[in-house]
C-alpha positions in Angstrom: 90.4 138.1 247.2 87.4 138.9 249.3 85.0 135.8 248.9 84.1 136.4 252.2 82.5 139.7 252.2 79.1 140.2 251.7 79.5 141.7 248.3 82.9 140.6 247.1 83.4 143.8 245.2 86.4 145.4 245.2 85.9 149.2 245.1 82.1 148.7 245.0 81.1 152.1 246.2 83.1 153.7 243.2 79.6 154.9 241.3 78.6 157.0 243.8 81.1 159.4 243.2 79.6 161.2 240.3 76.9 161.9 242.2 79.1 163.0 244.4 80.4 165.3 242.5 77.6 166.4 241.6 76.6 167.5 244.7 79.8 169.3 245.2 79.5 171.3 242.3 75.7 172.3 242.8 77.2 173.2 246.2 80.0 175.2 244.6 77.7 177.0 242.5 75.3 177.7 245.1 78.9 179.5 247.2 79.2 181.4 243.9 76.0 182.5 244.0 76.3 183.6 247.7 73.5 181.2 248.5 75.0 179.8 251.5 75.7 183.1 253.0 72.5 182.9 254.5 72.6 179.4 255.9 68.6 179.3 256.5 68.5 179.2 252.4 70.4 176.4 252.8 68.3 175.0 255.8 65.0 175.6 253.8 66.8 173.7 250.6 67.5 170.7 252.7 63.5 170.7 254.3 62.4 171.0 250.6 64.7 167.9 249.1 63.2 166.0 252.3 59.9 166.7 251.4 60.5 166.0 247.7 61.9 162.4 248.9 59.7 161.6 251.3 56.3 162.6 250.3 56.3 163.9 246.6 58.0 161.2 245.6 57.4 158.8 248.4 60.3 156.5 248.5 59.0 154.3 251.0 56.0 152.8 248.7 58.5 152.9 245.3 60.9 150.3 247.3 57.7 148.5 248.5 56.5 147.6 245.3 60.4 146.8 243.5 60.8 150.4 241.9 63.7 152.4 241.2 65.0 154.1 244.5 66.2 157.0 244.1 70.1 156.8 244.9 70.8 160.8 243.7 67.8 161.9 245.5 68.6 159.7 248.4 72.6 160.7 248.7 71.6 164.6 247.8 69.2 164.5 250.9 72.3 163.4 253.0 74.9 165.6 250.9 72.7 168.6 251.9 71.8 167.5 255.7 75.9 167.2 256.1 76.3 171.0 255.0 73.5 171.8 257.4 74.8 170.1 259.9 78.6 171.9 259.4 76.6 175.5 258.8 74.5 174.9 262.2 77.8 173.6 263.8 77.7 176.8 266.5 74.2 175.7 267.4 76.0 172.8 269.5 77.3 175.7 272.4 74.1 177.4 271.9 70.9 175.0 272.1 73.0 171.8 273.7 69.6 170.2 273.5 67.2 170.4 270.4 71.1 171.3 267.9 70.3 169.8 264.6 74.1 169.5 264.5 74.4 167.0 267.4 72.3 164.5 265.5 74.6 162.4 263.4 73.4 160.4 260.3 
């Protein structure tokens, strides 16, 4: 059917959604816990996961040398800069220049 594509998958992308749904309970528990209330929480969360990817566990030199990459870390890092990017959204009007939430991934 698609012997064409570059990966002739259909529905390919299907196992990312549990850890997509992962993401969107650990965000539902964090609302529960009124943790996104005060959106820097959330702002400081999202620094620490990009720490914790890029340096603690330094994805860069564990795809150099063939390891394991890190999809849940990886697609949490985004999950979390999406929500700080909607929480920040106001910032646009605000700070037109230096907005996190005019940078789009």
């Amino acid at each position: 059917m698609f012997d064409t594509n570059p990966a002739p998958v259909v529905n390919g992308s299907l196992w990312t959604l549990p850890i997509e749904v992962r993401w969107y309970v650990i965000l539902a528990i964090l609302g529960l816990l009124r943790v996104v209330r005060w959106r820097i929480l959330l702002l400081i969360g999202t620094i620490v996961m990009a720490v914790h990817y890029f340096w603690i566990f330094d994805v860069q030199r564990v795809i150099d040398v063939g390891g394991r990459r890190g999809y849940k870390e990886e697609f949490g890092l985004f999950f979390l800069a999406g929500a700080c990017s909607h929480c920040y959204r106001d910032w646009g009007d605000r700070y037109q220049y230096c907005s996190f939430s005019k940078f789009h991934i």
